[in-house]
C-alpha positions as a printed NumPy array, in Angstrom:
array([[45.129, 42.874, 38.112],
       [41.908, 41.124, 36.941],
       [41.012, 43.929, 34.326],
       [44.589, 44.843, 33.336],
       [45.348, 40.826, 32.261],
       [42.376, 41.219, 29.998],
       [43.43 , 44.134, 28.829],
       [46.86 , 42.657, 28.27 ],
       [45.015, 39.662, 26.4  ],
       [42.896, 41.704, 24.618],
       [46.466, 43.563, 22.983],
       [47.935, 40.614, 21.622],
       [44.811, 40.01 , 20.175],
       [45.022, 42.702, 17.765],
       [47.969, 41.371, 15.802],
       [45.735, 37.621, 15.345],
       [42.771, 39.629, 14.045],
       [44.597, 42.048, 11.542],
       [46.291, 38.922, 10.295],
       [42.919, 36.911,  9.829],
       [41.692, 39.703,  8.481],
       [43.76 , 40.35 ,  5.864],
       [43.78 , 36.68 ,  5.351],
       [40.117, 36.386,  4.783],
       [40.16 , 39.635,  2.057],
       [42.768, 37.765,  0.47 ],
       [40.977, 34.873,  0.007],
       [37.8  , 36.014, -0.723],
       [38.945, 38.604, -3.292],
       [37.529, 38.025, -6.91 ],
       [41.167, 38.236, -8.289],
       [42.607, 35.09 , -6.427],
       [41.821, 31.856, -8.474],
       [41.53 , 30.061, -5.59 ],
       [38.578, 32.193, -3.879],
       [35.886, 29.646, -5.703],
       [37.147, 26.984, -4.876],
       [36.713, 24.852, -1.582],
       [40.149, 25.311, -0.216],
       [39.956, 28.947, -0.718],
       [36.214, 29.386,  0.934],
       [37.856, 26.915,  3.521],
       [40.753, 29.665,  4.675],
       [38.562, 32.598,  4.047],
       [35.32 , 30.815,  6.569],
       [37.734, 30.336,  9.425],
       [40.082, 33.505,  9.134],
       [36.709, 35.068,  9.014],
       [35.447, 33.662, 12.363],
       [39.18 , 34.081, 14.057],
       [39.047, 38.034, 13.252],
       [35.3  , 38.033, 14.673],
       [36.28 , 36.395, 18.052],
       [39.278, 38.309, 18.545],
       [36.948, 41.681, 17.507],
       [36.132, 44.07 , 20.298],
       [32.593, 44.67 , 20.036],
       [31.383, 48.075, 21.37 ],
       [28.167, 49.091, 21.654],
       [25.154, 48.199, 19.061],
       [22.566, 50.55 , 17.95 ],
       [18.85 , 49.884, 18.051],
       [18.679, 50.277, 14.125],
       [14.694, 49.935, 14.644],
       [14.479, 53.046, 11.928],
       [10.809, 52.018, 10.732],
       [ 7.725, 49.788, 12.215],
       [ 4.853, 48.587, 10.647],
       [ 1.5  , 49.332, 11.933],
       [-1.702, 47.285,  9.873],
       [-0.362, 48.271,  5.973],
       [ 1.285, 51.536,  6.766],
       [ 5.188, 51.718,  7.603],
       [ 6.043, 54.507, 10.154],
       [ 9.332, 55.898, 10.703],
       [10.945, 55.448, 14.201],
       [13.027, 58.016, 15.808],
       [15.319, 57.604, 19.163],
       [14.39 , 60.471, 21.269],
       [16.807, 60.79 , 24.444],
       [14.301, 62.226, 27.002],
       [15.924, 61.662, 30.688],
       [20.196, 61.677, 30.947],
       [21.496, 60.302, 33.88 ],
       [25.047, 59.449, 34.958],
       [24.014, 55.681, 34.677],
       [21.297, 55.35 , 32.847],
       [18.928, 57.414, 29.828],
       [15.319, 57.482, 29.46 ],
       [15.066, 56.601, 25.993],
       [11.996, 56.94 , 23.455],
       [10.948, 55.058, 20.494],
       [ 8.916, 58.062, 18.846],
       [ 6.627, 56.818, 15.45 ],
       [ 5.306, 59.092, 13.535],
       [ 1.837, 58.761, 13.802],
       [-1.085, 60.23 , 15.286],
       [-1.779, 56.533, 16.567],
       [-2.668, 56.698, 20.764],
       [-1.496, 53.32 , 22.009],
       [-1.076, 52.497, 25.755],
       [ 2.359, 53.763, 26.921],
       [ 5.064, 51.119, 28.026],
       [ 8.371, 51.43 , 30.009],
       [10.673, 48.492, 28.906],
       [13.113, 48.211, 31.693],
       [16.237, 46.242, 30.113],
       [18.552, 43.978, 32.48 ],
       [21.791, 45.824, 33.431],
       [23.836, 42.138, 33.676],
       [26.612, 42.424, 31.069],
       [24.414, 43.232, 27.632],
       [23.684, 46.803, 26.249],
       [19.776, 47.426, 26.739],
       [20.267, 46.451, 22.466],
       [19.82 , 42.892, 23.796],
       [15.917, 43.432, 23.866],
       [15.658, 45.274, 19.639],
       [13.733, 42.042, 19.333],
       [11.874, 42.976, 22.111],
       [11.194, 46.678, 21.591],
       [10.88 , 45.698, 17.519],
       [ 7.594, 43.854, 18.443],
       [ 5.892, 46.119, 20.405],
       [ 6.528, 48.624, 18.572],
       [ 3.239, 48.167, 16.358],
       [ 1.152, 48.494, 19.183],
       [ 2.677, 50.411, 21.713],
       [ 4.4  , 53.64 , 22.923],
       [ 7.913, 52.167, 23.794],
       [10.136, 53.668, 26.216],
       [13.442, 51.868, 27.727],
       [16.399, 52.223, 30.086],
       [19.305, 52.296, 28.252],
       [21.971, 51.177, 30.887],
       [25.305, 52.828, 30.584],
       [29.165, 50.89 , 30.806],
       [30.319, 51.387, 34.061],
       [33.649, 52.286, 32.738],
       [32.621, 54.538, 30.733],
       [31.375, 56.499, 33.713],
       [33.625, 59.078, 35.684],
       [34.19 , 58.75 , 39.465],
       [32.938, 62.222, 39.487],
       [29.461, 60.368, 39.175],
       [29.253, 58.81 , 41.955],
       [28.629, 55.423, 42.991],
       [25.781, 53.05 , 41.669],
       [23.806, 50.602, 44.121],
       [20.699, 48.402, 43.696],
       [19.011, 51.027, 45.959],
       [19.938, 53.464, 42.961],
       [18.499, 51.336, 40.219],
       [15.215, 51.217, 42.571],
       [15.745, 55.448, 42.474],
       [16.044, 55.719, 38.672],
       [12.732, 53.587, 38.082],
       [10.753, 55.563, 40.198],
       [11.949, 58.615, 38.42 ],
       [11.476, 57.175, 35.371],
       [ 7.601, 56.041, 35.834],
       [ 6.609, 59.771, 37.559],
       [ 8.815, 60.861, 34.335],
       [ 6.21 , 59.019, 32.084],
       [ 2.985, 59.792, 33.845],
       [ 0.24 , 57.84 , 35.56 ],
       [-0.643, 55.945, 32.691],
       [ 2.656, 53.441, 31.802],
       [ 2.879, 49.925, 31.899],
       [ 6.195, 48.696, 33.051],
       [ 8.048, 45.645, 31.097],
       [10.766, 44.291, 33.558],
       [12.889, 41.676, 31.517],
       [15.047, 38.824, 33.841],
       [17.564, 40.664, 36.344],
       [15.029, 44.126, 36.517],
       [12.329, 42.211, 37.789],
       [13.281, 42.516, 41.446],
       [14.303, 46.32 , 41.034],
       [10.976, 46.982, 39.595],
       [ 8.845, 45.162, 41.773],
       [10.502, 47.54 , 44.948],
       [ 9.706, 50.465, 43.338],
       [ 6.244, 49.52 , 42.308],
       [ 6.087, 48.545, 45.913],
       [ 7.202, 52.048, 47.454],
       [ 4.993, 53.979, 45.12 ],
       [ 2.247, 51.641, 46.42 ],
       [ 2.93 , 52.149, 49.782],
       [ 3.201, 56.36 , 49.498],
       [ 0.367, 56.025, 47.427],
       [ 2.087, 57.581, 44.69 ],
       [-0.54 , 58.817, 41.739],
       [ 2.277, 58.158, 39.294],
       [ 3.167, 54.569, 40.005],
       [ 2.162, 52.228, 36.877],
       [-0.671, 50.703, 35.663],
       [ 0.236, 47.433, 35.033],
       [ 3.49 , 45.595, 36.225],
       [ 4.868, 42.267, 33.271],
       [ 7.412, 40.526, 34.914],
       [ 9.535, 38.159, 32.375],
       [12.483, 35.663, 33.469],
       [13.5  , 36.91 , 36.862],
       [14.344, 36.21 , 39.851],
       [12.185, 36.939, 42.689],
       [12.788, 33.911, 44.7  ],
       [15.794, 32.231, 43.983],
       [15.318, 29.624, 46.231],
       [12.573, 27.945, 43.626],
       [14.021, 25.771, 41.217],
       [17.717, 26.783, 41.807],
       [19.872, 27.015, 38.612],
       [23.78 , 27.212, 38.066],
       [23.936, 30.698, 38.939],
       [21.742, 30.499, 42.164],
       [23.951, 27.92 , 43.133],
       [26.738, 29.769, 42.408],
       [26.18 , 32.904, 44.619],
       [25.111, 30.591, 47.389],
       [28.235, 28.394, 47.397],
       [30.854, 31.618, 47.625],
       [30.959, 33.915, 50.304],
       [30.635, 38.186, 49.683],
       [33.684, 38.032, 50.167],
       [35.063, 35.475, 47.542],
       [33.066, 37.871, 44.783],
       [34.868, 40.547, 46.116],
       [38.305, 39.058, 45.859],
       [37.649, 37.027, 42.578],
       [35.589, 39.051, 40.627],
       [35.652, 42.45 , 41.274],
       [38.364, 44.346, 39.44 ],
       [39.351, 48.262, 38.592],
       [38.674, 49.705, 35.304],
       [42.333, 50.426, 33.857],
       [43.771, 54.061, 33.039],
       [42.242, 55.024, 29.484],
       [38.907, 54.911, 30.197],
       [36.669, 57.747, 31.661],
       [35.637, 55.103, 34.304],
       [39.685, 55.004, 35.232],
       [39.829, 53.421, 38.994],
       [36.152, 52.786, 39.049],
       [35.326, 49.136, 41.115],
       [33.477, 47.428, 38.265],
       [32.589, 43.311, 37.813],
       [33.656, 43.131, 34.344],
       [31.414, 42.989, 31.296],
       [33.74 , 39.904, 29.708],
       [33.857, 37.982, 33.085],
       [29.941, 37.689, 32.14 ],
       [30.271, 36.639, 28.62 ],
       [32.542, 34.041, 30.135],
       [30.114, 32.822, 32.266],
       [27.289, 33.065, 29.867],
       [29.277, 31.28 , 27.39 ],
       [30.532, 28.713, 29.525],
       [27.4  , 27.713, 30.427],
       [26.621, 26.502, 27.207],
       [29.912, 26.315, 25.745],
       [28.709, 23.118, 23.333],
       [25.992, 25.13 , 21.678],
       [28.072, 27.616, 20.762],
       [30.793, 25.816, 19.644],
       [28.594, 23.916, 17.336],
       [27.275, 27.24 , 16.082],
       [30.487, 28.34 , 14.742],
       [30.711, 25.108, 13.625],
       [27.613, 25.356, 11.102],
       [28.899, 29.035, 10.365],
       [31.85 , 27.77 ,  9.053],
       [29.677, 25.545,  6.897],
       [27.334, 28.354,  5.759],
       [30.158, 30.747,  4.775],
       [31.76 , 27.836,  2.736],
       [28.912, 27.049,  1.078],
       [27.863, 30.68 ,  0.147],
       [24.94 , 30.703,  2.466],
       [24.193, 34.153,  3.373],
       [21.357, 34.239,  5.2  ],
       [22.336, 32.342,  7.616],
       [25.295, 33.692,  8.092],
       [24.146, 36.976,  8.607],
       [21.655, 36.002, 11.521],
       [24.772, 34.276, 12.911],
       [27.211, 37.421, 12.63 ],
       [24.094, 39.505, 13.541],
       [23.506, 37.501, 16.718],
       [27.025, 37.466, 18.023],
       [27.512, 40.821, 17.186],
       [24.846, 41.87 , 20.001],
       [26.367, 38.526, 22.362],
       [29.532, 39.278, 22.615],
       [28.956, 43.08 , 23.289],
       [29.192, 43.467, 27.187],
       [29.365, 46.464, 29.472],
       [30.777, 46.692, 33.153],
       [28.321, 47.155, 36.304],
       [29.212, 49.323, 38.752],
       [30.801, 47.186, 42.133],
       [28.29 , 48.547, 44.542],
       [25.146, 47.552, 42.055],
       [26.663, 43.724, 41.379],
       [27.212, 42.684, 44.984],
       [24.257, 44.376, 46.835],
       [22.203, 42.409, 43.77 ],
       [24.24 , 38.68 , 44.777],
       [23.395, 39.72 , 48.89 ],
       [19.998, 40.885, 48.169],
       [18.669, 38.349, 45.424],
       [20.907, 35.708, 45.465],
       [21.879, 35.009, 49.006],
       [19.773, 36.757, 51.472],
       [16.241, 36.681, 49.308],
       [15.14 , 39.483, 51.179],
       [12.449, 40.606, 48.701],
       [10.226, 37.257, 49.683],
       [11.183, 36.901, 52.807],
       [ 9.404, 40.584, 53.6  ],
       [12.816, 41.432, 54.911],
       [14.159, 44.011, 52.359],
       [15.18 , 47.974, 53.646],
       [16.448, 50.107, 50.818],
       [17.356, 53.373, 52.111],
       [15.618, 52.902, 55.18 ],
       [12.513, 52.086, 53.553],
       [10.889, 48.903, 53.745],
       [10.118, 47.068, 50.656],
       [ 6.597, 45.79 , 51.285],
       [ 4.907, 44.122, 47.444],
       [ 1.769, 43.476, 49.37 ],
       [ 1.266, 47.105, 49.199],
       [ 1.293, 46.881, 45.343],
       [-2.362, 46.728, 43.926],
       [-1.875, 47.128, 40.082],
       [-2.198, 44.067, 37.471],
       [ 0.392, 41.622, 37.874],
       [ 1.627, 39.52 , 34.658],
       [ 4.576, 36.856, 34.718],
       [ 6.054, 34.957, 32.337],
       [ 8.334, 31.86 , 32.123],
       [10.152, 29.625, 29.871],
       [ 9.71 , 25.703, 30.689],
       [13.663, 25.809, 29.78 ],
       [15.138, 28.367, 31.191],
       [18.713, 28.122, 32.938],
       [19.061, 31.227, 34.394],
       [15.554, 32.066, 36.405],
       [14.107, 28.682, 37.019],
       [10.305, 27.541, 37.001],
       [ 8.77 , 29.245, 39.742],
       [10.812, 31.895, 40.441],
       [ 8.822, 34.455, 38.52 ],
       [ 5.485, 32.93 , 39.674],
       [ 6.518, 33.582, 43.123],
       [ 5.84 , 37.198, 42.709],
       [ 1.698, 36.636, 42.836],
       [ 2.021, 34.983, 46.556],
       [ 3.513, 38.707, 47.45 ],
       [ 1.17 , 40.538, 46.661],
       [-2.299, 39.263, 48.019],
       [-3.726, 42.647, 47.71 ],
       [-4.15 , 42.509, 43.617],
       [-7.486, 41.514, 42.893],
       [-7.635, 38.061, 41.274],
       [-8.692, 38.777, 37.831],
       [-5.454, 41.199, 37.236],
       [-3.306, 38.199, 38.518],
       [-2.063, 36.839, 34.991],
       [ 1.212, 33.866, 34.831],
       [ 2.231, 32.284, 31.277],
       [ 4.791, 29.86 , 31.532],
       [ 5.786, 28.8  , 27.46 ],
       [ 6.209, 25.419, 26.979],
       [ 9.695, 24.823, 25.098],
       [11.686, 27.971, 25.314],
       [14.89 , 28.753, 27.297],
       [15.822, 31.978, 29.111],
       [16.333, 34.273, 25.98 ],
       [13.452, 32.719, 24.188],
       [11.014, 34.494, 26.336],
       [11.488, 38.139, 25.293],
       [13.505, 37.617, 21.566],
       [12.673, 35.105, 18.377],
       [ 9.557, 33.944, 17.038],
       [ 8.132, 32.419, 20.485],
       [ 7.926, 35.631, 22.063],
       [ 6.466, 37.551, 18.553],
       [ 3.942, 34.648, 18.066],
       [ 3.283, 33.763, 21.782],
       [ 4.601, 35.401, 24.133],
       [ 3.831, 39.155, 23.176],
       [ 0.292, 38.986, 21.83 ],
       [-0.21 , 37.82 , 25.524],
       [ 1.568, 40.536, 26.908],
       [-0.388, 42.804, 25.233],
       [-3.731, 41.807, 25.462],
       [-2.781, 42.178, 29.37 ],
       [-1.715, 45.737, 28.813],
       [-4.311, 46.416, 26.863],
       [-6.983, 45.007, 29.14 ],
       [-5.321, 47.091, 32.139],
       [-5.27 , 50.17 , 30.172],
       [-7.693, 51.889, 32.567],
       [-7.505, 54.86 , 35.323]])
């Protein structure tokens, strides 16, 4: 009943949107006298930001249609080069003749579109051969498909690194880091020639039990089955993904949002300022960034709770107590260069709990052990804004690049 209430919700909605919306035309139309003045910006600012919360958001596109590599700009096309039910391989292909060391950017499939990380893929993009998983709405998936577990997203990695060839770097950003980390580990251990060459872990969490935030706590105070009951729901007729088990995209946002409910509040707040006082550039980073927020996708119900059992409760992955598929998940057996990175402020994956994957795997040699914790920046901070451009990423790639060896 869950998904149908939203739905519900999400209906009376409409008529609150198309009146704001006509509201805020009206008075911000050249041919009302009262568009310049204060009362008229006033009622045109907040029917503005009424219509935009009450907007259903779909999917964003990349829009990364050029890059700029030393004084040259090179156009950037989306190739789609591996479809799967859940998931496509996609490419970021510039046009240039330009070798650069070949990375696999493997985006978190936690309620945002893999568009979460353009800021991401929009930096490395200079200097690198981008590839990314571009994580699919559950609902939007038939039941024809199948189901979709953890084990599965540990499938599609490997599959997507012997896809790429001996030679790619993975980039696992937040939730992927565990995922990746158990595939790099059964390549390792079958001695794969196709695992990758270098392994960046960013925000996630490996062991939970170090510096537990709101949401560790959170999966460790409910039981499986309390997700089950409370958060699990069944995607509504109307959709392909009709009678799918899904844990909602919006139930997400809520979290996400109510976890730092004043900041956003006050950021509406200031919008409202900025589109009264003609502002625009501001106000276009602030409808740009909510645009991208407050666009959420469903995971599939197997994927979500085997990740709060696995990761969350159990912590299988450092205990050295993980099976997927009847194969044990042993890191130790990974060999490649190792880079993590934290924020000193994060809320999600606290201090420590990326770190903790160098203490797995005692078999990398020390030199290609490399951790960067940036003072100063929360949870998003690591992989988006000017941190990560000016910081964070020069870091990252000076790792790849110094890695980029048979």
């Amino acid at each position: 009943m869950l998904y149908q209430a939203y739905e519900f919700q999400r209906q009376l909605a409409n008529p609150v949107r198309l009146w704001a919306n006509a509201l805020e035309q009206a008075y911000s139309s050249p041919y009302n006298p009262l568009s310049d003045t204060w009362f008229g910006k006033s009622v045109a600012a907040g029917a503005e930001i009424v219509a935009r919360l009450t907007q259903n958001y779909g999917k964003p596109h990349f829009g990364l249609a050029t890059t700029q590599i030393g004084n040259e700009t090179v156009d950037v096309n989306e190739e789609l080069l591996v479809r799967k039910p859940f998931c496509d391989l996609v490419h970021f292909h510039r046009d240039t003749a330009r070798r650069d060391p070949k990375v696999l950017v493997v985006a978190p499939m936690s309620g945002h579109f893999a568009t979460l990380l353009r800021g991401t893929v929009e930096a490395l993009l200079p200097e690198h051969d981008v590839h990314i998983t571009d994580w699919k709405d559950a609902r939007e998936v038939p039941l024809t498909a199948g189901n979709f577990s953890l084990d599965d997203y540990i499938d599609y990695i490997m599959a997507f690194c012997r896809y790429l060839g001996p030679d790619v770097h993975v980039i696992a950003v937040c939730q992927p880091s565990v995922p990746v980390m158990a595939a790099a580990a059964l390549m390792a251990e079958a001695k794969d020639p196709r695992q990758p060459r270098s392994l960046t872990l960013m925000g996630g969490p490996i062991d939970t039990r170090q510096s537990p935030t709101v949401p560790n706590d959170l999966a460790m105070r409910n039981s499986m089955m309390w997700f089950r009951q409370n958060v699990i729901s069944t995607v509504p007729m109307g959709y392909p993904g009709a009678m799918r088990r899904v844990y909602p995209g919006f139930l997400q946002l809520t979290s996400f949002i109510s976890m730092n409910l004043d900041r956003h509040v006050n950021a509406h707040m200031r919008q409202f300022e900025h589109l009264v006082k003609g502002d625009d550039d501001p106000a276009d980073g602030h409808r740009a960034f909510y645009d991208e927020y407050l666009a959420v996708m469903d995971l599939s119900a197997e994927f979500y709770l085997q990740t709060i059992e696995v990761v969350f409760k159990e912590h299988l992955l450092p205990r050295g107590e993980w099976v997927s598929r009847d194969r044990k998940i042993n890191p130790a057996a990974i060999e490649t260069a190792l880079m993590t990175v934290e924020g000193e402020l994060d809320d999600i994956s606290g201090l420590g709990q990326t770190k903790a994957a160098h203490a797995l795997t005692p078999n990398i040699p020390g030199a290609r052990h490399v951790h960067w914790e940036q003072p100063r920046v929360g949870h998003y901070g690591i992989f988006n804004g000017r941190k990560w451009r000016e910081q964070i990423m020069p870091r990252v790639r000076t790792f790849i690049r110094e890695n980029d060896v048979a």
